[in-house]
N, C-alpha and C positions, 0 to 999 in steps of 0.2 A: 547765695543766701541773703536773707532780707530781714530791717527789723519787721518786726508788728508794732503796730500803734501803741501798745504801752511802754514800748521798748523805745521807740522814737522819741515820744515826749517825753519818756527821761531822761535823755539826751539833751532833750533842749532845758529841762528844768536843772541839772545838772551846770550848764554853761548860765545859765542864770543866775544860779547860786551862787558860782566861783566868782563872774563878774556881774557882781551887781549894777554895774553900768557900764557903757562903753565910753569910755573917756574921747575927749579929742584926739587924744596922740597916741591910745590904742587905734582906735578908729582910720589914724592914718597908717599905722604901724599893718595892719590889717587890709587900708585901704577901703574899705566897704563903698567908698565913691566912684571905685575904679577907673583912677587917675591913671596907673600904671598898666603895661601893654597887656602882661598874667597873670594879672590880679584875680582871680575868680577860684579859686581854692577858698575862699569865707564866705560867711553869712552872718549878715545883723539879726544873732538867735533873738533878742529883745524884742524886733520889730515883726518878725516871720512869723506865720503859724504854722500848725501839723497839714495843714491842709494845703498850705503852698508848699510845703516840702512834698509834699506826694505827688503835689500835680506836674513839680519840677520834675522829681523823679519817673514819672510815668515820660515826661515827654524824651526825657534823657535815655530812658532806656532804649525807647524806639530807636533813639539813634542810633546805640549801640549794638541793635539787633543786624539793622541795616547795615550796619559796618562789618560785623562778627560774621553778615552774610557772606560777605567777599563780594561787595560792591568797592569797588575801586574810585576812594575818594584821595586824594593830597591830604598829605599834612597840613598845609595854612589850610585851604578848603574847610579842612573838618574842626581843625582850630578854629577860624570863624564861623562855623555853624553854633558850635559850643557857646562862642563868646557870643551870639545872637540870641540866644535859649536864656542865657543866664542874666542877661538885660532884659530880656522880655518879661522873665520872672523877678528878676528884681533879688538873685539869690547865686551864692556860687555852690561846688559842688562837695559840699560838706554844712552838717547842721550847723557849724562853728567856725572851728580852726584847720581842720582836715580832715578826710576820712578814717585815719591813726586816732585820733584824736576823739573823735567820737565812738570806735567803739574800746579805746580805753575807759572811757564815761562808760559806756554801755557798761562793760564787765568788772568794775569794780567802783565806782560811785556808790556813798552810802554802804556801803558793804563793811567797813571798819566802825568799832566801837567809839574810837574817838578821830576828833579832825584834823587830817592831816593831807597834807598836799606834797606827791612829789612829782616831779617836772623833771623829764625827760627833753632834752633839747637838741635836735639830731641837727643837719643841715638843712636839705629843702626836699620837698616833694620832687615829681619829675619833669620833664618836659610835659605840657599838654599835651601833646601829640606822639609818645617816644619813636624812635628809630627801631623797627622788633622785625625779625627774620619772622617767613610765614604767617602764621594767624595773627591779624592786627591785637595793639594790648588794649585789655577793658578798661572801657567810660568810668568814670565813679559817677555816683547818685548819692544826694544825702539817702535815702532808703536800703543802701546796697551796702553790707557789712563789708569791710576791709580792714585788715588789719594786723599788727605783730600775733597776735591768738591765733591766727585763721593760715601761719606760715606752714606749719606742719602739711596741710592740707594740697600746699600748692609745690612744695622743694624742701624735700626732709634737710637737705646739707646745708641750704640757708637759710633753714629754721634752728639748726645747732649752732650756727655764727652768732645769730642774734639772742640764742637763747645766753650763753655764753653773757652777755652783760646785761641780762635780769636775772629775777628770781622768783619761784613760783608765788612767795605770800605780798611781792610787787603786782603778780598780774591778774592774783584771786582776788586781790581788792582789801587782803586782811592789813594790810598796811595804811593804807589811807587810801586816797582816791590820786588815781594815775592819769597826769595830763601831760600826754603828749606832743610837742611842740616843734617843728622848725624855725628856725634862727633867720632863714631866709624864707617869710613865708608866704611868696608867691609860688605860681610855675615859673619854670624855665619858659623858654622859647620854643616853639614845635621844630623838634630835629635836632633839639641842641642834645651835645652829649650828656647820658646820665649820669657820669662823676662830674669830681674834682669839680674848683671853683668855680660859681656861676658867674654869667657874660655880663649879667645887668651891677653887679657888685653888691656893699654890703653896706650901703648907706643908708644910715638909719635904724639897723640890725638891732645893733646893740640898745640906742637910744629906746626903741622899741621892746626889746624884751624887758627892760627896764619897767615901760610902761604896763606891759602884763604882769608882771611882780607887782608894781603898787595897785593895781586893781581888784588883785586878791586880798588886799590886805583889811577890807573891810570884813569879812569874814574867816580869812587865816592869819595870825600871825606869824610875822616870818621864823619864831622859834618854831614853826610845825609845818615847816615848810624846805625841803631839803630839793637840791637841784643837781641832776645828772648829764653830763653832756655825752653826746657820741660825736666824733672824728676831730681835726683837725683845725678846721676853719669855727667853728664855735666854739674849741678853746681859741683860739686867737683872739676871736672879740672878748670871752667872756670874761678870760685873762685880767683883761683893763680894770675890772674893777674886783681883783683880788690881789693882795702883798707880795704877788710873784714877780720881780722886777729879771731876775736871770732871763735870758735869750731863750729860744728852746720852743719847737715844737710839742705835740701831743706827746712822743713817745718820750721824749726828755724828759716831762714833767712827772709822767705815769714811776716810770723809773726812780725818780727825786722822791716821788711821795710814797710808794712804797704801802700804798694803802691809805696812806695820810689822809685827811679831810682838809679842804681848803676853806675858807669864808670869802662868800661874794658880799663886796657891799654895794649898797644903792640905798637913795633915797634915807639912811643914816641910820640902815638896819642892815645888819649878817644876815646869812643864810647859808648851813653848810651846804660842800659845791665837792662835788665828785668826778670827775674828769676822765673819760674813757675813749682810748680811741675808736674808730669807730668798729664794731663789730661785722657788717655787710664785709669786712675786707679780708680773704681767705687768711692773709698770711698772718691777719694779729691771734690768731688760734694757735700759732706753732711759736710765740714771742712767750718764754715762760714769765720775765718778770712781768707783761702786762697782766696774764694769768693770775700771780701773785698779787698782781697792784687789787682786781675786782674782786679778787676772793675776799682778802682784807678787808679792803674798803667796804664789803656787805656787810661783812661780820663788825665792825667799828661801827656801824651805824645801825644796826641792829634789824636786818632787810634779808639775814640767814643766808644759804649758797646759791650759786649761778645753777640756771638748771640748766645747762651744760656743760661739760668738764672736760679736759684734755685726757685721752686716750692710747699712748702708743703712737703722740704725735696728730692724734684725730679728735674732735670735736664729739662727745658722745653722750647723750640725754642722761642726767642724773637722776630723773625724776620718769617715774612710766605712766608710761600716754603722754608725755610733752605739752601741750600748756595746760593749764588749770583753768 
């Protein structure tokens, strides 16, 4: 599935809106110099047009096609072909932040009455290249939808995991507009494993999200601006800058807050701050007080219920037809 042209430039008009500029320390946080080895998950929406997005996209997909063929290429190999494409263009492979990320813009941007921003902050995208039994995994294109909506589509059972820490008027857009985020937001390495902690670390992570917070701040204020994490390692950074001094992983905190809402500060402004562990991991479905912690926590913020709910021990759609 693909956008169309009206659907693209709101995409980018969207990222425009949010950040009316790209700071220097977003811009490193980001990378758009491409200092770093996988850096190519962004694009300086400011600078790009619709028309190098498509042209990127066109050549990208060829790639894909060829791959998809069962032409037998390596992982570095096709890692550097990629990372060739996207210098040549001068763009990585999303209108923005990620492929997530764009079509949360896509699907609910502008869509709420009044403004409001919530921020979803997972850990990182994949390897460029992943590790996948039989049919190689698909290229992203900024033109090629991807995304938490489109999960139904590809694995009902890990689309109830994830559905499990949103909620439909989060993904219809009737809440505000949903930006999607990794905490670490490069690739990985081609081949490196898809969980658990990445190789290259988490330097600058925080200082970085940091800097996407203050960049929205010329058009959101941070009272209309609430922030959710998914797993482990982004609570750990995010932790730092809220009143939580006890020890304690994700599930500690989940348990302690009980629904609670936390304040992130930065920059010498709150933001409430939500903390979930991550949902991609089977077994936080059969954890009832995390269950407890997201139900609460919706309902105190005023974001309505998970559209998936625990079942006899199973994960099962609250809502029919599954995303909105």
């Amino acid at each position: 599935m693909h956008y169309d042209r009206t659907g693209a430039q709101r995409i980018i008009e969207a990222y425009r809106e949010i950040f009316p500029r790209i700071t220097p320390e977003l811009a490193s946080y980001w990378d758009t110099a491409r200092t770093r080895p996988w850096s190519y998950l962004t694009s300086d929406f400011h600078r790009a047009t619709l028309e190098k997005y498509e042209s990127f996209s066109t050549t990208v997909e060829k790639l894909d096609t060829e791959v998809q063929n069962g032409r037998a290429i390596s992982a570095p190999a096709l890692a550097a072909r990629m990372v060739a494409l996207c210098r040549q263009h001068d763009l990585g492979f999303s209108f923005g932040i990620s492929p997530w990320t764009d079509h949360a813009l896509h699907r609910t941007y502008g869509k709420a009455p009044v403004r409001r921003l919530v921020i979803i902050v997972g850990h990182d995208w994949y390897p460029i290249v992943p590790k996948r039994e039989g049919k190689p995994h698909r290229l992203n294109w900024p033109m090629r939808q991807d995304g938490l909506h489109l999960l139904p589509d590809n694995d009902e059972s890990v689309a109830r995991r994830y559905f499990a820490a949103v909620t439909e008027p989060l993904l219809s857009g009737k809440l505000g507009t949903l930006l999607f985020v990794n905490i670490y937001p490069d690739y990985r390495a081609p081949d490196e494993r898809v969980t658990g902690p990445v190789k290259a670390g988490y330097a600058g992570c925080l200082n970085g999200f940091e800097a996407l917070l203050a960049g929205t701040r010329p058009h959101y204020h941070p009272d209309d601006v609430t922030i959710m994490s998914w797993g482990d390692s982004p609570w750990r950074l995010l932790r730092q800058r809220t009143r939580v001094h006890r020890p304690g992983g994700i599930m500690a905190i989940t348990e302690q807050l009980a629904g609670g809402i936390l304040e992130f500060q930065s920059g010498g402004h709150a933001y409430q701050y939500l903390p979930f562990a991550h949902p991609s991991e089977a077994r936080n479905a059969h954890i009832a007080f995390h269950l407890d912690h997201q139900r609460l926590g919706f309902a105190r913020l005023g974001f309505g219920s998970p559209m998936a709910t625990p079942v006899n021990g199973c994960l099962k759609p609250a809502l029919n037809g599954g995303a909105a």
